[in-house]
PAMI-516908 format. One record per residue: x, y, z of N, C-alpha, C, O, CB in turn; residue number from 1. Coordinates in steps of 0.2 Angstrom, whole numbers, padded with zeros to 4 digits, m for minus. Glycine has a CB too. Layout:
REM PAMI-516908
SITE, n_xx, n_yy, n_zz, ca_xx, ca_yy, ca_zz, c_xx, c_yy, c_zz, o_xx, o_yy, o_zz, cb_xx, cb_yy, cb_zz, volo
SITE, X, Y, Z, X, Y, Z, X, Y, Z, X, Y, Z, X, Y, Z, NUM
...
This chain:
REM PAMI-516908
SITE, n_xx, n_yy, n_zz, ca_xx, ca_yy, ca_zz, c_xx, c_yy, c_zz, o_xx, o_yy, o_zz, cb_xx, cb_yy, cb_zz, volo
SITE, 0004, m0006, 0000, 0000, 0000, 0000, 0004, 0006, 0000, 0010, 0007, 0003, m0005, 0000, 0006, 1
SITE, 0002, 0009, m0004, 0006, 0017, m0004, 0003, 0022, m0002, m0003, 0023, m0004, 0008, 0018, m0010, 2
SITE, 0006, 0026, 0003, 0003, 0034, 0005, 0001, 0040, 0000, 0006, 0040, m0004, 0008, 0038, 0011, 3
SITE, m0002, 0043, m0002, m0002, 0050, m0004, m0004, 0055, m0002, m0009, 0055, 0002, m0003, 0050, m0007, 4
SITE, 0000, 0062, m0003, m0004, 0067, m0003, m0009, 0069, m0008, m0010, 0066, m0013, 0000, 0071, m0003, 5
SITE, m0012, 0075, m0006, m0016, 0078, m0011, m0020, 0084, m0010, m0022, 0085, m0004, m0020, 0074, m0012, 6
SITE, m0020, 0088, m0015, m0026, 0093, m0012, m0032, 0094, m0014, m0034, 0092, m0019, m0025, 0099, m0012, 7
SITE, m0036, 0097, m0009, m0043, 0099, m0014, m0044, 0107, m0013, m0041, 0110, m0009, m0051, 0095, m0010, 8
SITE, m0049, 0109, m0019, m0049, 0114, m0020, m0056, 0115, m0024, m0057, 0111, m0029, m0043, 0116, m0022, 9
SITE, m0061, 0121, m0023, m0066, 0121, m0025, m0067, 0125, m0031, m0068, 0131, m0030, m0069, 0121, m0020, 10
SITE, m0067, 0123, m0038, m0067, 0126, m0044, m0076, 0127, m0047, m0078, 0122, m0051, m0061, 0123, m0048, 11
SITE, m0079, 0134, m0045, m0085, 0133, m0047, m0089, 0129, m0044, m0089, 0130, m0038, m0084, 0131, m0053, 12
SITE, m0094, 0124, m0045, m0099, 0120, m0041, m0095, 0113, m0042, m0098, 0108, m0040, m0107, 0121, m0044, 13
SITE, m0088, 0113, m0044, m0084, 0105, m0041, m0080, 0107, m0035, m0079, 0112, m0033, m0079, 0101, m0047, 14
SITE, m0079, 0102, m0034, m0071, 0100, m0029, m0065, 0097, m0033, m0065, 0091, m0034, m0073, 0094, m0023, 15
SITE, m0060, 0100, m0035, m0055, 0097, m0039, m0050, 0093, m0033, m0049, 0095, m0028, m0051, 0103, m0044, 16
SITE, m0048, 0088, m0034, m0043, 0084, m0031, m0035, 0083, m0035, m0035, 0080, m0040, m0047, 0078, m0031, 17
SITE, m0032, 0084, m0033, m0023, 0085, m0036, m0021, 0081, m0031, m0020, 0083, m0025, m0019, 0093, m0035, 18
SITE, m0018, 0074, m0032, m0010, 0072, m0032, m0005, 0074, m0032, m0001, 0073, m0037, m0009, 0070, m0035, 19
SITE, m0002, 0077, m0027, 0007, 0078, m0028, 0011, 0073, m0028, 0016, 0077, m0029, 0010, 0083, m0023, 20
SITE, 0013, 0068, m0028, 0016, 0061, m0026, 0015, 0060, m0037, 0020, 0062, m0040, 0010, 0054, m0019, 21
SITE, 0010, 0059, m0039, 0009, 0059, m0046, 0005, 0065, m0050, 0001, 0069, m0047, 0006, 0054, m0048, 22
SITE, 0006, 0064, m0057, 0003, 0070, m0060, m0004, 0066, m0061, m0006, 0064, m0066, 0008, 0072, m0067, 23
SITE, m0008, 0067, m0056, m0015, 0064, m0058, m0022, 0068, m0052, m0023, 0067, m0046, m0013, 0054, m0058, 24
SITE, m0026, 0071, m0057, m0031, 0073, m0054, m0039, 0073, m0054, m0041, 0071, m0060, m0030, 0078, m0054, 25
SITE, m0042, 0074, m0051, m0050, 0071, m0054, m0055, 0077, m0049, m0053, 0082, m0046, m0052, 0059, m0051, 26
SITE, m0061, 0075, m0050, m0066, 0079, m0047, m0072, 0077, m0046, m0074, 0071, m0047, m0067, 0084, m0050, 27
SITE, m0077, 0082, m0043, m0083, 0078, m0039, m0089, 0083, m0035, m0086, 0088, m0034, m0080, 0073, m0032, 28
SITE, m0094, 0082, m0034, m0099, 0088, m0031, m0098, 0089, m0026, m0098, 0095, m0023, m0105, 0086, m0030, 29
SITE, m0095, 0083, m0021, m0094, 0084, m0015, m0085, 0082, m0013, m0082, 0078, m0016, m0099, 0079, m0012, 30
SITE, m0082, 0088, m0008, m0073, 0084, m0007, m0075, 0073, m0009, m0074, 0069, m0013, m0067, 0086, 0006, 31
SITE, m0079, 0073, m0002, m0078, 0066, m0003, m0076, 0063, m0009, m0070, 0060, m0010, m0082, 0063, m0002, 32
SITE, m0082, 0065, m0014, m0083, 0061, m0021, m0077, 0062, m0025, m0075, 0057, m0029, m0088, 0064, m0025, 33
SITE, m0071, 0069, m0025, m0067, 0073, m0026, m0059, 0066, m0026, m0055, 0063, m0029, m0067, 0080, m0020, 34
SITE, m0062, 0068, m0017, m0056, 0062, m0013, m0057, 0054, m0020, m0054, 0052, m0024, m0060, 0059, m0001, 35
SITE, m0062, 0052, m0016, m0062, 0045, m0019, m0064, 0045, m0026, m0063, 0039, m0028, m0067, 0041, m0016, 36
SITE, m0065, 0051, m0031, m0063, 0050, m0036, m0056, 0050, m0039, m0054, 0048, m0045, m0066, 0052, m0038, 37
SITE, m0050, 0052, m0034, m0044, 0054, m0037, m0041, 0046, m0035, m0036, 0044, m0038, m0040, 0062, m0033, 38
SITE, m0044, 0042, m0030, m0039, 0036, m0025, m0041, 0032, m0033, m0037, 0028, m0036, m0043, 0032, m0015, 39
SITE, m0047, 0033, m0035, m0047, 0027, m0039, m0042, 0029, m0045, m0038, 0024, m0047, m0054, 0026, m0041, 40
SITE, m0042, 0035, m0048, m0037, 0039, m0055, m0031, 0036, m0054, m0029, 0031, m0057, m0035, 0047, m0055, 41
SITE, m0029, 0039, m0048, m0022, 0035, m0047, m0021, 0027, m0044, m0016, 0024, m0042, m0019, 0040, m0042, 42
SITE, m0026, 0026, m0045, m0027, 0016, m0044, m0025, 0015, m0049, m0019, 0012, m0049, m0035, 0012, m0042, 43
SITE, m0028, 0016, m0054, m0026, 0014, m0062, m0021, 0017, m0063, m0017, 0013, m0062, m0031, 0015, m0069, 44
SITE, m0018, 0023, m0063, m0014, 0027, m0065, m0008, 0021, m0063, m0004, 0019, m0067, m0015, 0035, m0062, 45
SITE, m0007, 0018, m0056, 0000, 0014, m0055, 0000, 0009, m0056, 0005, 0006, m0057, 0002, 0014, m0048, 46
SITE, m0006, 0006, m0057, m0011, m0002, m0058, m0006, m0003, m0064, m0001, m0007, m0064, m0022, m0003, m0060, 47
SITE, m0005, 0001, m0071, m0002, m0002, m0077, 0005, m0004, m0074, 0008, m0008, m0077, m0001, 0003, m0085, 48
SITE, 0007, m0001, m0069, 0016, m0004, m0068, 0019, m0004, m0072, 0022, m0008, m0074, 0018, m0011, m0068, 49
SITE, 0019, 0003, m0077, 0025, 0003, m0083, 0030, 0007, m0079, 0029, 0012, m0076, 0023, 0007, m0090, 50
SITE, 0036, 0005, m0080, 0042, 0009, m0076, 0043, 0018, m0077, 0046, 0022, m0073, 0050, 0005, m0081, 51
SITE, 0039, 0019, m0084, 0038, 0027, m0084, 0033, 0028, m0078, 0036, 0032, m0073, 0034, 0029, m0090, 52
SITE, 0028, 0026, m0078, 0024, 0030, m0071, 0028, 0026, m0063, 0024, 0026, m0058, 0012, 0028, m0073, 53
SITE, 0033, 0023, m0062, 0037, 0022, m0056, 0040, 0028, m0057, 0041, 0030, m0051, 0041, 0016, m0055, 54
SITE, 0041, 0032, m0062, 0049, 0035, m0061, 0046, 0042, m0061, 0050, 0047, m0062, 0055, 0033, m0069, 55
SITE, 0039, 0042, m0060, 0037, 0050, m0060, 0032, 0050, m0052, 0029, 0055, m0049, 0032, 0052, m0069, 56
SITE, 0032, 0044, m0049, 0030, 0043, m0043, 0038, 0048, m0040, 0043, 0048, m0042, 0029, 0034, m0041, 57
SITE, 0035, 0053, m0034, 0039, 0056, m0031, 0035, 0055, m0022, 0029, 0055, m0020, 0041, 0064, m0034, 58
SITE, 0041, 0054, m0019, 0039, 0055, m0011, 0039, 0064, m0011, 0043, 0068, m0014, 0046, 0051, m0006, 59
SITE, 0032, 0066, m0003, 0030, 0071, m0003, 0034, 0072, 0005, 0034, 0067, 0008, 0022, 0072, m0005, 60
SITE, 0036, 0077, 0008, 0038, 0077, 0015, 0033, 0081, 0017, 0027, 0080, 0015, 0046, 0082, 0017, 61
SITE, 0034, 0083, 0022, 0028, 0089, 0025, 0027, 0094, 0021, 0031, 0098, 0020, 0029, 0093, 0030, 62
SITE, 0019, 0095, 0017, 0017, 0099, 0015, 0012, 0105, 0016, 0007, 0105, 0020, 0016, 0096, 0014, 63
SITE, 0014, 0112, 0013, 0009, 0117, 0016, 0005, 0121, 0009, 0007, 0124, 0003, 0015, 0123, 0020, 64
SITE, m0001, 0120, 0011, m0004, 0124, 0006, m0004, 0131, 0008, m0003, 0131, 0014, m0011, 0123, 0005, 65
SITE, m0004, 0138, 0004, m0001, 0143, 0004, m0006, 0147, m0002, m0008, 0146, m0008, 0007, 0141, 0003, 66
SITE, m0005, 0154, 0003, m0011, 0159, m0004, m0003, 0164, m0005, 0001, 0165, 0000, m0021, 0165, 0000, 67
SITE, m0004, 0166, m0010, 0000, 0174, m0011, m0002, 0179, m0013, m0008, 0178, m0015, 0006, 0174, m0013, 68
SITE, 0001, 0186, m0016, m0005, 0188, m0020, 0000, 0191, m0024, 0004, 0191, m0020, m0011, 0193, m0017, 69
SITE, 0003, 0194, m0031, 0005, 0191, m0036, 0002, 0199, m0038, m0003, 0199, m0036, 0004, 0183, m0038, 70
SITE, 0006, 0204, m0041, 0003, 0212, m0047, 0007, 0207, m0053, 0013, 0207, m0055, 0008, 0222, m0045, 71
SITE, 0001, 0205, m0056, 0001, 0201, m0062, m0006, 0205, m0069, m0007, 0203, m0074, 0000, 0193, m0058, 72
């Protein structure tokens, strides 16, 4: 079994879900749906076992989500 991180984040009337461990994200009405839609993405996402998606798996340390504000 493997741990991951992840975040959620509410875009419009979804909940988007992001992976940082892989490049893989999904979404849902509710976080839950968000959540357990991303566990399954990245179920398949690692399920093929091709040495490419091992090699883009990264371990996450302690993570901080963070706002800034940016004169863009």
């Amino acid at each position: 079994m493997t741990s991951l991180k992840y975040v959620v984040y509410q875009e419009g009337k979804y909940y988007v879900s992001q992976c940082l461990n892989v490049d893989v994200a999904s979404f849902g009405k509710t976080i839950d749906e968000a959540v357990n839609n991303l566990s399954d993405a990245v179920e398949l996402y690692l399920k093929d076992d091709l040495p490419d998606n091992r090699r883009l798996f990264h371990d996450v340390g302690n993570a901080l989500i963070g706002e800034i504000a940016v004169n863009a």
